[in-house]
C-alpha positions, 0 to 999 in steps of 0.5 A: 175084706178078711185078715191073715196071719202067718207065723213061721219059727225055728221053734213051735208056739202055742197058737194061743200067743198069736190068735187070742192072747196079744192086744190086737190079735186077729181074733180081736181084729174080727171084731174091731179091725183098725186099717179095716173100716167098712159100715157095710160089713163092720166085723170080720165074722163071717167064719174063720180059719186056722192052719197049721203043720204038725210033726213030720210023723203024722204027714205033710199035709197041714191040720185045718179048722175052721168055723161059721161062728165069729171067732170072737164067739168060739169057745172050741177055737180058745181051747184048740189054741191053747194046747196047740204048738206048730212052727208054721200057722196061718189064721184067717178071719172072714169078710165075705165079698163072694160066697155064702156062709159055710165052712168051705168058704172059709180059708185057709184052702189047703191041697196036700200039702199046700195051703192057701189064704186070700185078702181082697177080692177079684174084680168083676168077678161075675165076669171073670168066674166063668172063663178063670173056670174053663181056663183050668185043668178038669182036676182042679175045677173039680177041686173047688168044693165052695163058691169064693173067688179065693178058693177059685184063685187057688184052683188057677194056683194049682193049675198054674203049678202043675201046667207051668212049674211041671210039678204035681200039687198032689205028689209027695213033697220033698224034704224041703218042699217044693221050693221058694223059688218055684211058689214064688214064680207060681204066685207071680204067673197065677197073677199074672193069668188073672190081670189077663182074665179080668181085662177081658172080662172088663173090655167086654162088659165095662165093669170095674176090673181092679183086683185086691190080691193079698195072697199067701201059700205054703207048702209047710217049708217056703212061705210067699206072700203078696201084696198087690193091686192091678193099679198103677195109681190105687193102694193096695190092701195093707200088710205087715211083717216082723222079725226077731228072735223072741214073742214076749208078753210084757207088761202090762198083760197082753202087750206082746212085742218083738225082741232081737237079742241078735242078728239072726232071726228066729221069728217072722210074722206077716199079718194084715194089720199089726198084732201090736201096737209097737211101731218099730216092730212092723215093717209095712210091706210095699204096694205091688211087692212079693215076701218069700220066708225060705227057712227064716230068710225074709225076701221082698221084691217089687212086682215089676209088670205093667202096674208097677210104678218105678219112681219112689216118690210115686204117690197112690190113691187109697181111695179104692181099698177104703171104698173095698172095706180098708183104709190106709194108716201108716203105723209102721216103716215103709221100704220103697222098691228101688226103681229098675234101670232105664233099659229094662222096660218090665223085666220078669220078676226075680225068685231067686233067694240067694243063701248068703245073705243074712237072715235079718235082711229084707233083700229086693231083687231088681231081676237080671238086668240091673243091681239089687238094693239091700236093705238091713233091719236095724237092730235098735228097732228105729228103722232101716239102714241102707 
């Protein structure tokens, strides 16, 4: 399994204080990955990748760099990071499951405007590779230029938001992209064509179906991010997030940590595993969950289809990620999904972000049949106030 990152702020940092400066940063992590143990492959070193937004000025599309060398080992990776800024990055450090090691398997995969980065791995891939291709239009078939099952994951993405969302992944963006509401919805039909593929698949030739997907997609304004397992009874592979208002290096020297000075939020981090090892500045995202970031606003709302589990004190095995390469510890604060009323079996998921909530506030929106639960980061760093 690989790591991600993503970085959104109301104003630009260097990249160096996100992939190389802070303790465990991801460039630390392709090396030695704390919630990633997997004797078969021990490193994230199979290539790495780093995206990011540039000024309005110079297009909407994202600047891409990627690389075969461990990022632990490349000394062109040190010198990009250190004077470059942007306001929003993804990063990526590769485990490979599917696909040699070349530069177009690395993420993250971008078109236009979007960018895209995998953590998991399709089930029965073998089985699901052929039909997932057929199932999508003759321009994005076409667009897959490597051989993972993420870049293919991708390709159903574009598909699907061209085929359902009625818009064009190559048009010009508005000025406010293409909307929170509508990659939300996206993401969660993209997985929604993939539990499809691969029950057919495993029903035809018995091979374990379940699917590790830990999405995340930009198209340089919204961020959604995924959390996933098709499983009622496995755990999904990990990740994290973190707001405030400042990234400060304390000391001693290379001990970031997340400040709040304020309500409001200035900075939001999703990663794999946490940069740091401040407890109460990460907030272990839950099993089967969707994170939008719309401006700074952090929204999580469970994934309510056939794998989701409505009891809170539903308990799942974390057998299957630590067989994948990642093992399940509990550094950080876990918010449970408030299960939905009895009425409403699997209603359809929620994207919709409402404005007035603040901005400081995880919101987990239970759809139209029942009411939301807000949850409200506490300011003194301990926890969550209900």
């Amino acid at each position: 399994m690989c790591r991600f990152l993503v970085f959104k702020g109301s104003e630009e940092i260097l990249l160096s204080k996100l992939i190389l400066d802070p303790a465990h940063s991801i460039l630390t992590q392709s090396y030695d990955s704390r919630l990633r143990l997997d004797s078969r492959r021990p490193h994230n070193g199979d290539g790495f990748g780093v995206g990011y937004y540039t000024p309005p000025s110079l297009g909407p599309e994202p600047c891409i760099f990627t690389s075969t060398i461990p990022a632990w080992n490349c000394i062109n990776l040190s010198r990009l990071a250190a004077k470059t800024t942007s306001s929003l990055i993804f990063a990526h450090v590769r485990a490979t499951t599917e696909g040699a090691l070349s530069d177009s398997n690395c993420h993250p995969f971008v078109h236009g405007s979007l960018m895209f980065m995998h953590n998991g791995m399709l089930g029965n891939w073998q089985g699901v590779k052929r039909p997932l291709a057929l199932s999508v239009a003759p321009r994005w078939f076409n667009s897959v230029h490597g051989s993972t099952d993420s870049e293919w994951a991708f390709a159903l993405f574009l598909d699907t938001l061209e085929r359902f969302g009625g818009v064009d992944p190559s048009s010009p963006p508005l000025a406010e992209g293409f909307g929170s509401g509508l990659l939300t919805d996206t993401m969660l039909h993209t997985i929604s064509r993939i539990n499809t593929l691969t029950r057919a698949a495993s029903t035809s030739n018995a091979e374990d179906g379940r699917s590790l997907l830990n999405f995340a997609v930009t198209d340089g304004h919204s961020i959604v991010c995924t959390r996933y397992v098709n499983s009622r009874t496995d755990e999904a592979a990990s990740l994290y997030f973190s707001s405030g208002t400042n990234w400060t290096n304390a000391e001693p020297a290379r001990n970031y940590k997340m400040e709040r000075q304020d309500k409001d939020g200035d900075i939001v981090l999703v990663a794999s595993e946490p940069l740091t090892f401040e407890r109460e500045n990460w907030v272990k995202v839950p099993n089967n969950s969707v994170l939008t970031i719309d401006g700074l606003t952090v929204a999580v709302r469970p994934i309510i289809d056939d794998y989701f589990e409505s009891s809170p004190s539903h308990q799942r095995s974390s057998g299957f990620a630590s067989a994948e390469g990642l093992v399940s510890t509990k550094p950080a604060h876990t918010v449970a999904p408030h299960p939905p009323p009895a009425a409403a079996t699997h209603p359809a998921p929620s994207s919709r972000i409402d404005d007035s909530f603040t901005r400081t506030r995880i919101v987990q929106d239970l759809g139209n049949n029942g009411p939301s639960n807000e949850v409200t980061l506490a300011l003194n760093g301990v926890g969550f106030t209900a």
